[in-house]
C-alpha positions in Angstrom: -29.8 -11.3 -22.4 -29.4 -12.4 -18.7 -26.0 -12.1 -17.1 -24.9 -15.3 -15.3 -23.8 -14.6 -11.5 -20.1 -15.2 -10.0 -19.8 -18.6 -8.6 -19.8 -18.9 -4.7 -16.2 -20.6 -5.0 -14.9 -17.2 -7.0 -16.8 -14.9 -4.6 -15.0 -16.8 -1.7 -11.7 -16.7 -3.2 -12.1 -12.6 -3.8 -13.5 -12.4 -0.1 -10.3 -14.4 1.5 -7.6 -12.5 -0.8 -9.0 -9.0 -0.1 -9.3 -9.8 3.9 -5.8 -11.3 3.5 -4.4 -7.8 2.1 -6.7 -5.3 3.5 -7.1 -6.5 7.0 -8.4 -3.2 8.8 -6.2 -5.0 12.2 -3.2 -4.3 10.6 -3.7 -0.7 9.6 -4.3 0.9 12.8 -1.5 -0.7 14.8 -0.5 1.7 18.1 2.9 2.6 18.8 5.0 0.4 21.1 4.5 2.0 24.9 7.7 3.8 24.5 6.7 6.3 21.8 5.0 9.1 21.6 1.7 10.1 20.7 1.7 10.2 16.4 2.2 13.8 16.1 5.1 13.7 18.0 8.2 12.9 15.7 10.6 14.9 17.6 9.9 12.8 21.3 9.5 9.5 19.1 13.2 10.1 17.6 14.5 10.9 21.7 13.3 7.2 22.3 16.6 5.0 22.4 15.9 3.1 19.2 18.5 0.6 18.3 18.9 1.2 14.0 18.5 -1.7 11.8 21.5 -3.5 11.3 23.1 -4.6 7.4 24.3 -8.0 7.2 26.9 -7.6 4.6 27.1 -11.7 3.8 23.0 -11.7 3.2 23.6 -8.6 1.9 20.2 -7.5 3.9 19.2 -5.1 6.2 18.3 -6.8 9.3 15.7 -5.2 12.3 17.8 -5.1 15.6 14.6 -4.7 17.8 10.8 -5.5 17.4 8.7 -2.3 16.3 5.5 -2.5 15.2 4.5 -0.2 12.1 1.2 -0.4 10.3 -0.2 -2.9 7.8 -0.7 -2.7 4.0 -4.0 -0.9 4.4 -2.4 2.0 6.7 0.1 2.3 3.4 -3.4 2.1 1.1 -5.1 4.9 3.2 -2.1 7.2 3.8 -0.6 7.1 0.0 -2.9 5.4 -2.2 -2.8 2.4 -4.5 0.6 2.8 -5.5 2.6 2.0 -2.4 0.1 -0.7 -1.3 0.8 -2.8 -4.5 4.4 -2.4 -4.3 4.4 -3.7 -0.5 2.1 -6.2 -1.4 3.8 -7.3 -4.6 7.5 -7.2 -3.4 7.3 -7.1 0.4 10.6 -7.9 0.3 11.6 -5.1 -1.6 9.8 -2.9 1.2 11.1 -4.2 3.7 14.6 -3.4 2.7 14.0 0.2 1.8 11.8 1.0 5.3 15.4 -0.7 7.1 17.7 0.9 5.3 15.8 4.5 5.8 15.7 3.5 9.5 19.0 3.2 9.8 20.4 5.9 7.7 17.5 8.5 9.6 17.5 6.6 12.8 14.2 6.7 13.1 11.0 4.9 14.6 9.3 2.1 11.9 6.4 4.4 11.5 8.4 7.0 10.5 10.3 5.0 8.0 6.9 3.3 6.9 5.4 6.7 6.3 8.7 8.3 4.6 8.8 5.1 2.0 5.0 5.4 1.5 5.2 8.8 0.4 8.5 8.0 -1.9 6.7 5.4 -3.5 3.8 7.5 -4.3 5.8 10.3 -5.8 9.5 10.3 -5.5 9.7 13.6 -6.6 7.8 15.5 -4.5 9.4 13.3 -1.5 12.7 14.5 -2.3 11.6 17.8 -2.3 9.9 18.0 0.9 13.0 16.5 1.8 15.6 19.2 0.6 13.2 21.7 1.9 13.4 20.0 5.1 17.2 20.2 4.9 16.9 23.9 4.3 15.5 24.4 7.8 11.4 24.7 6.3 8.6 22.6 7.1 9.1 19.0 8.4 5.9 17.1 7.1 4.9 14.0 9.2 4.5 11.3 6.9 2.6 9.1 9.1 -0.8 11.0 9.7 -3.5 9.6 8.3 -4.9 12.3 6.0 -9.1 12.3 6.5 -9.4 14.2 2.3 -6.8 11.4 1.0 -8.9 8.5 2.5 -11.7 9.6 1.0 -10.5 10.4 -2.5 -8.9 6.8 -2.0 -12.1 5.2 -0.9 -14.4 7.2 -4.1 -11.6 5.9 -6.6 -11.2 2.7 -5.3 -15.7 1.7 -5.9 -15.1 3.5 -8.9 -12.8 1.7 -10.4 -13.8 -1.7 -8.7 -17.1 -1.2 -10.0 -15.9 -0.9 -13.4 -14.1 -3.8 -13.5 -16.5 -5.5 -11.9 -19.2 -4.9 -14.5 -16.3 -5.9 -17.2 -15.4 -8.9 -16.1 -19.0 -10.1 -15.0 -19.5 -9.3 -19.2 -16.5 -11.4 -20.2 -16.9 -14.3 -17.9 -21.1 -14.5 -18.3 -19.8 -14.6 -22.0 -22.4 -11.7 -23.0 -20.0 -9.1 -24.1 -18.7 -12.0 -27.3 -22.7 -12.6 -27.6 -23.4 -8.9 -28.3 -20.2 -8.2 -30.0 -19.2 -11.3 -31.8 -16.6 -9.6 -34.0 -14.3 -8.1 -31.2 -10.9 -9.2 -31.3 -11.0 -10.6 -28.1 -13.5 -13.0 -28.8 -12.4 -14.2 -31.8 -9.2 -14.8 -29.9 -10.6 -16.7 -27.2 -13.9 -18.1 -28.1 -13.1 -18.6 -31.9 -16.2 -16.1 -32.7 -16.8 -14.2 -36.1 
């Protein structure tokens, strides 16, 4: 059976949404001339950093200065899938909760970005770090990029595109209702069997 090829149009529409998420210019963006080098939370929180501000009649969080952070792929490579969908799904949503950390830690962006990241990933193990951080013990620096986590990103991520490449090539070439004409879905949708 042959399999019938992606159409240039959907190959062009995959190609502009994933350069309009994973943009590598965004994920590497350097801190503003006033910080510190990455490592360096402690002389990045002595920079005078004026906390985000909450509007209590948009009942927002608002910035009061310009920082840059990093883009949706420096979330993807620091933390995974998880916080990369929910900043790209409900950027909004991020937004408020890497203000409202600012301000209550009265922090740098990066710091806030990389704090959020890692609750979003696993809020248990956040908190944690954070008690133990409390208790006087290690203070992890949430906005290293970890080289083993890239990579374990990067393997999962062909993976599991490959897979659902390879399924949904099947479904829309219409080979997987030729070879199985009795599956639910294709009775559903193509009125087989």
């Amino acid at each position: 059976m042959a399999r019938v090829a992606p159409s240039p149009a959907a190959l062009a529409a995959l190609a502009a949404l994933l350069l309009t998420y994973l943009c590598p210019a965004s994920a590497f963006v350097p801190l503003p001339a006033s910080s510190a080098p990455l490592g360096s939370t402690a002389l990045r929180a002595a920079s005078k950093l004026t906390p985000p501000k909450f509007d209590k009649t948009a009942q927002k969080w608002e910035a009061t200065c310009v920082e840059e952070g990093y883009g949706p792929l420096g979330s993807l490579l620091r933390f995974g899938p998880v916080p990369f969908l929910k900043r790209v799904s409900d950027s909004d949503a991020y937004e408020q909760a890497v203000l409202k950390y600012q301000a209550a830690e009265r922090c740098d962006r990066m710091e806030a970005q990389g704090n959020m990241d890692a609750y979003f990933e696993n809020p248990g193990d956040w908190t944690l770090q954070k008690m133990e951080e409390k208790k006087g013990g290690y203070k992890r620096d949430y906005t290293k990029i970890d080289a083993k986590k890239v990579a374990l990103t990067l393997t999962w991520a062909v993976f599991v595109t490959s897979i659902l490449v390879s399924i949904g090539n099947d479904v829309v070439s219409g080979s997987y209702c030729v070879e199985n004409p009795q599956a639910p879905f294709c009775r559903v949708f193509f009125g087989t069997g």
